[in-house]
C-alpha positions in Angstrom: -27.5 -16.1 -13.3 -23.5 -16.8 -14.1 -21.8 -20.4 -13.8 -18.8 -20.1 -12.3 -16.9 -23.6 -12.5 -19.7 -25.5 -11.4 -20.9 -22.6 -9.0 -24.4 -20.9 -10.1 -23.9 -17.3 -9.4 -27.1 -15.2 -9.2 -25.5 -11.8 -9.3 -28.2 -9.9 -8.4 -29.1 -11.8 -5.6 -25.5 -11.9 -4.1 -25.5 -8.0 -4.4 -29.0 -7.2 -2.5 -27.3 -10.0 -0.1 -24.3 -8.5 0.8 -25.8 -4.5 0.3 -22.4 -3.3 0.7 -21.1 -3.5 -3.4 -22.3 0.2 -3.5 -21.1 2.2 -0.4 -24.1 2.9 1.4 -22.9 5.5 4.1 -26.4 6.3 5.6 -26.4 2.4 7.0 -22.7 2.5 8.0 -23.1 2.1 11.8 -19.3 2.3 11.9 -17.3 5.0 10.7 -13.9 3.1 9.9 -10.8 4.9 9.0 -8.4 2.0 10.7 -7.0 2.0 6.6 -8.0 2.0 3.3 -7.8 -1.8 3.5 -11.3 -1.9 4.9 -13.2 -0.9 1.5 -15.7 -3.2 0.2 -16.1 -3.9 -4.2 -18.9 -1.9 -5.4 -21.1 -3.4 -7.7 -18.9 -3.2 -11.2 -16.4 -5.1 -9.7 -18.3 -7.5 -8.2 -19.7 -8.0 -11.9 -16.3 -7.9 -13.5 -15.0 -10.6 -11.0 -18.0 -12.8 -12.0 -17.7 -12.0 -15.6 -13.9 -13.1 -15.5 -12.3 -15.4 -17.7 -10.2 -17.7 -15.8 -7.8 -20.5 -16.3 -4.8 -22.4 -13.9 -2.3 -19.7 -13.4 0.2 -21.8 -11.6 0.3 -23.2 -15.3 0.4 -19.3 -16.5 -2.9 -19.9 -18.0 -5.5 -17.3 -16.2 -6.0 -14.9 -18.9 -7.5 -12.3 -16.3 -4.1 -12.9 -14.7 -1.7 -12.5 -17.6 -3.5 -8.7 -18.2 -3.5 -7.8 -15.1 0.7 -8.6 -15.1 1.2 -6.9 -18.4 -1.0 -3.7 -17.5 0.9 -3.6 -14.8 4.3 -3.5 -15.8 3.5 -1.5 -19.1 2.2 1.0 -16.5 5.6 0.9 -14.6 7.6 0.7 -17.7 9.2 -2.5 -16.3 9.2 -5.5 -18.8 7.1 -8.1 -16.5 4.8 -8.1 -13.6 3.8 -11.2 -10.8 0.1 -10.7 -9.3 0.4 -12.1 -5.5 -2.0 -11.9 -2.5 -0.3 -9.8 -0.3 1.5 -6.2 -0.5 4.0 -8.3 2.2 5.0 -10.9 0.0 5.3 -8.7 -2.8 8.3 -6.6 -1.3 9.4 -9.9 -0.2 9.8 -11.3 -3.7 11.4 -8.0 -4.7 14.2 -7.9 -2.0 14.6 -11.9 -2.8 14.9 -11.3 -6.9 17.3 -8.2 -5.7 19.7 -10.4 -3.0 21.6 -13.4 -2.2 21.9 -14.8 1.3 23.9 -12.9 3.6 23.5 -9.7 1.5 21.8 -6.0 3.3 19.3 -4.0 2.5 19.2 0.0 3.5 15.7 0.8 4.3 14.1 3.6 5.8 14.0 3.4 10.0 10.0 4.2 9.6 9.6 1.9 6.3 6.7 -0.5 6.4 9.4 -3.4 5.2 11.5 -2.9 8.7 8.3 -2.3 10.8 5.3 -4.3 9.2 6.5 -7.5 7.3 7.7 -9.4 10.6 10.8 -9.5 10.2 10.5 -11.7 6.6 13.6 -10.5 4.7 15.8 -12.6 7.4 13.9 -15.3 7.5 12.6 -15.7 3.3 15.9 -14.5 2.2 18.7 -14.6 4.9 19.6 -10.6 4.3 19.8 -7.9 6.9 17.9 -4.3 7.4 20.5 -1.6 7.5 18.1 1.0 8.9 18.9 4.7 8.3 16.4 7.9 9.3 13.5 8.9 6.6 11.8 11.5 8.8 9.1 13.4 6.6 9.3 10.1 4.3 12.5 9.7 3.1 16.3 8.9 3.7 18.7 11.8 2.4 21.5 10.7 0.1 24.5 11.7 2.3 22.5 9.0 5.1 22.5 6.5 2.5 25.9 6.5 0.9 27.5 6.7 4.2 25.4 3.2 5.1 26.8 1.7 2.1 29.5 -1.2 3.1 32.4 -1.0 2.3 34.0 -3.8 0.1 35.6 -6.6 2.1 35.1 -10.0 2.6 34.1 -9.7 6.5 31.4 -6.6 5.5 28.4 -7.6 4.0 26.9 -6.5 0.0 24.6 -3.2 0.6 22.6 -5.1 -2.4 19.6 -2.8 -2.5 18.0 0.4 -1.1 14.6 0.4 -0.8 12.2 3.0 -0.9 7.9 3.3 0.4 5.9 6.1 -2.3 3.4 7.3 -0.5 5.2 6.4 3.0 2.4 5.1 5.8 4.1 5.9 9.2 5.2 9.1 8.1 1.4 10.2 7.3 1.4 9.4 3.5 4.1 11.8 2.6 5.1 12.0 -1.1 9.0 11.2 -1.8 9.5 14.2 -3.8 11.0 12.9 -7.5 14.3 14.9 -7.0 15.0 12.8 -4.0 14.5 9.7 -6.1 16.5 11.0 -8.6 19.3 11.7 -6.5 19.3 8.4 -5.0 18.7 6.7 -8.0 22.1 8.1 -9.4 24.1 7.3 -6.4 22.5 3.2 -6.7 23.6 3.3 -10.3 27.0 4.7 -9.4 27.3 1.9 -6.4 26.5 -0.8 -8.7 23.4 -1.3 -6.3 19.6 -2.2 -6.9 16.7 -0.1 -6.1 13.3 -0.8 -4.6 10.1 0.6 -4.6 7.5 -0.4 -2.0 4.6 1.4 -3.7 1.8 0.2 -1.8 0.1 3.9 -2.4 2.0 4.8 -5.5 -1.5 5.6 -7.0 -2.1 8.2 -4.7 1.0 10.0 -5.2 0.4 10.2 -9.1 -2.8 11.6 -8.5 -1.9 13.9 -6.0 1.7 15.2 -8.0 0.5 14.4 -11.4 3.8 12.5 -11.7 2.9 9.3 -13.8 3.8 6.1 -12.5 6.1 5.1 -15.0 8.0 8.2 -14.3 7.9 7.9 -10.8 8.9 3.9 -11.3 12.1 4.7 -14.3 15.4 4.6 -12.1 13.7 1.5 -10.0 14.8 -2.0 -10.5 11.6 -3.6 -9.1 8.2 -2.0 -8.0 5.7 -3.7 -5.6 2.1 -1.8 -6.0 -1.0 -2.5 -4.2 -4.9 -3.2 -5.4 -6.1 -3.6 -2.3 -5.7 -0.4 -0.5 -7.3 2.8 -2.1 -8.0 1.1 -5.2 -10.8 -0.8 -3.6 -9.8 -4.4 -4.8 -10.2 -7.1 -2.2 -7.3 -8.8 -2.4 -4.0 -8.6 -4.4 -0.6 -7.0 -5.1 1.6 -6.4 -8.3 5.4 -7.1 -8.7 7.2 -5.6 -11.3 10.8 -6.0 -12.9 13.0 -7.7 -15.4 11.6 -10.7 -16.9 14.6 -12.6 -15.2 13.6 -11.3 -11.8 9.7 -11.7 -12.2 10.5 -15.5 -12.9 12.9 -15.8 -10.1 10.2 -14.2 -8.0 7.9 -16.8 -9.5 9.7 -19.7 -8.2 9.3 -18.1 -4.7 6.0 -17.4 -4.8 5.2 -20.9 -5.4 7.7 -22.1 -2.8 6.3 -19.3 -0.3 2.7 -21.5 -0.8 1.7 -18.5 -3.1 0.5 -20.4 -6.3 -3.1 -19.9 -6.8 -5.3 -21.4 -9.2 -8.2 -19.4 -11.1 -7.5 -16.0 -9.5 -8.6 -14.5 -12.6 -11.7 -13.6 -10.4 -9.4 -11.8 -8.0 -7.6 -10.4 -10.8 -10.8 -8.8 -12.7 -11.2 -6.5 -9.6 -7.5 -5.6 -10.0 -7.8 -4.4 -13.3 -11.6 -3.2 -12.2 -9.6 -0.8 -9.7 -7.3 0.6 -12.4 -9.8 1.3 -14.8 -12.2 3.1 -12.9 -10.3 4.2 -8.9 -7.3 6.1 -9.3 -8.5 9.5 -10.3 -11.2 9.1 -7.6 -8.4 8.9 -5.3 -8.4 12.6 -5.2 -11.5 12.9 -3.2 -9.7 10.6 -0.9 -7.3 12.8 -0.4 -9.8 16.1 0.3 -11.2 14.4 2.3 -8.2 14.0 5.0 -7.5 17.8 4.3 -11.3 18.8 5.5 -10.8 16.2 8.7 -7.0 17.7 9.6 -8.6 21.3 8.7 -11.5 20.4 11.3 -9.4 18.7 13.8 -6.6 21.9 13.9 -6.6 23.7 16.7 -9.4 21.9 18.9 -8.4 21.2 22.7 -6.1 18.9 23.1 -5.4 17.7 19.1 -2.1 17.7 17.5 -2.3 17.4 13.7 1.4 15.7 13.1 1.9 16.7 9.7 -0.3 18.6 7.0 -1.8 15.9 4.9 -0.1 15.3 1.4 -2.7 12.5 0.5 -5.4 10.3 2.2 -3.6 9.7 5.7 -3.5 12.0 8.7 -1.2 11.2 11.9 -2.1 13.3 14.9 -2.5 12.8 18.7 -4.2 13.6 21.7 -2.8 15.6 24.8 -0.2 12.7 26.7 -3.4 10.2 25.8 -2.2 6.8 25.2 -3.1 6.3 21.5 -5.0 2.5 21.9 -6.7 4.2 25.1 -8.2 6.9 23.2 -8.6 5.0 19.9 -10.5 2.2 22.4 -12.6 5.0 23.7 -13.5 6.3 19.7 -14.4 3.0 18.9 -17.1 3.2 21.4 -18.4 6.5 19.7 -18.8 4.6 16.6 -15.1 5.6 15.2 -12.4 3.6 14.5 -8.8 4.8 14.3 -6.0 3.1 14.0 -3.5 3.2 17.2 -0.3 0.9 15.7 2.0 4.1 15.9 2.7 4.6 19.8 1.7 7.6 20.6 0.7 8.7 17.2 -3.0 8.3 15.8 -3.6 7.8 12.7 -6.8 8.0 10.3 -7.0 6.7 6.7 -9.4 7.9 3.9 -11.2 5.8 1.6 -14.2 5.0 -0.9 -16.5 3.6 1.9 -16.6 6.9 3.7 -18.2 10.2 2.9 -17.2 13.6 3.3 -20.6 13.8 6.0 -18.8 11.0 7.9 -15.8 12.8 8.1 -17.0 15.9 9.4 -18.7 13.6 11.6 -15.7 11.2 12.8 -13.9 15.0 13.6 -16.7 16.7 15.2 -16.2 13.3 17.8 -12.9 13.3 18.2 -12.7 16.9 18.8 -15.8 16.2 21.9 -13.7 13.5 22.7 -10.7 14.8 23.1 -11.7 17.6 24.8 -13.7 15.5 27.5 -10.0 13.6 27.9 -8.3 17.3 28.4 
């Protein structure tokens, strides 16, 4: 028994209750690989959460909170670091530290900041989206500098370029570090700021073996999640210049983002670091075995060789939500949020016997479709 506040926690008791802290695939009805959002905390991070000191960090007194920032940014070789709910409003706090009203932004056409964050940078911080192409996950340097404005008064700043490591609609594909490099010069040369959205950073260190410091260096701010294939339930990481972390501060509060004792939320972030990114590598053998299952079969078009733990493929001229709908009722869940394009995301709740399962269905189901 724990007293949390004035909360008795029987820890025990909560995890025979929920039976999911340790993933239990042989009583997983559902074989979900919508994203690696959908991951439960295991029982060491349900314990660390509950073991958490915790104190006001709107006040900057959560002590969970403060290591989890500096482990953070020392991992990133950036000088600060802002723990926030949501990998959303953590590129949103970036692109606000980075920008002043009316400025642009050059993003990728497929990036999840144009696509998935609802339009937010027009609305939180009055800048534009200059999109350019980033087919196979990322924008070429001729692309960019040719998007970069010109200087006059009637032209908008180009104020930053922002890039995604591992990139989601493009199937998790690794921005190889030359590209960086090479884009990184030409910002420095432009006098103009450069983003990471590293939602899935982690799995591109342990797929390249490129640390994340290194792969963080020529960035000006880094947003990284906990919540995907790290397992945490909740949370995201900013990282920059002390001057931009407490800008970014300000707007977290103003965005409603201030939050109390989130030392318990923050235990599982640090949790996840400690003990889930080398793991991450059966994450990603496990999307080669279901792409290496799934080639060839009737009907199946594997998009892109997996780099990491995503696969993108399709079905014949199947609409995607038709087919995903009709998976779902096989006990398989996909995720249909690219058009025409499937796609299938690895994680710690599922086994390598439930992916050779999900693919063995999908192959009957597709071929039932052809």
């Amino acid at each position: 028994m724990r007293c949390i506040g004035d909360v008795h926690v029987d820890i025990e008791a909560s995890v025979r209750e929920e039976g999911s802290v340790q993933p239990n695939h042989n009583h997983m009805s559902v074989i979900d690989l919508r994203s690696d959002t959908v991951t439960r905390p295991d029982e060491g991070m349900i314990r660390a959460m509950a073991g958490a000191p915790v104190g006001d960090d709107v006040y900057g007194e959560d002590p969970t909170v403060n290591q989890l920032q500096e482990r953070v940014a020392d991992m990133l070789g950036k000088e600060a670091g802002l723990f926030v709910p949501t990998g959303v409003m953590s590129n949103q706090l970036c692109l606000k530290a980075l920008t002043s009203p009316g400025d642009e932004a050059i993003v990728g056409a497929n990036s999840h900041i144009f696509n998935y964050e609802t339009g937010a940078p027009a609305l939180l911080s009055g800048i534009q989206l200059h999109t350019i192409p980033d087919e196979a996950g990322c924008m070429h340097v001729e692309d960019i500098d040719e998007a970069i404005c010109e200087d006059a008064y009637y032209l908008p700043r180009t104020a930053v370029i922002a890039l995604e490591q591992t990139h989601n609609r493009e199937g998790g594909r690794i921005i190889p570090m030359f590209r960086i490099s090479e884009i990184a010069a030409l910002a420095r040369a432009r006098g103009i700021a450069l983003h990471m959205d590293g939602a899935r950073i982690w799995n591109a260190v342990v797929a390249s073996g490129i640390s994340a410091r290194q792969y963080a260096e020529g960035f000006d701010t880094v947003s990284v999640c906990l919540s995907k294939g790290l397992g945490a339930p909740v949370g995201s990481v900013m990282v920059g210049s002390r001057e931009q972390v407490e800008k970014a501060r300000k707007f977290r509060k103003i965005w409603g983002g201030g939050w109390r004792q989130a030392g318990i939320l923050a235990a599982a972030g640090l949790y996840a670091l400690e003990h889930n990114i080398d793991r991450l590598a059966e994450d990603h053998a496990k999307a080669a075995e279901f792409a290496s299952m799934l080639e060839g079969a009737s009907g199946v078009r594997i998009l892109s060789a997996p780099e990491t733990n995503i696969v993108l493929f399709s079905i014949g001229d199947s609409p995607a939500g038709s087919f995903a709908a009709l998976l779902a009722g096989r006990g398989v869940m996909v995720s249909a949020a690219f058009r025409k394009k499937l796609r299938a995301v690895f994680h710690y709740d599922v086994s390598m016997e439930q992916v050779r399962t999900a693919a063995a269905v999908i192959r009957e189901a597709a071929a039932a479709s052809a």
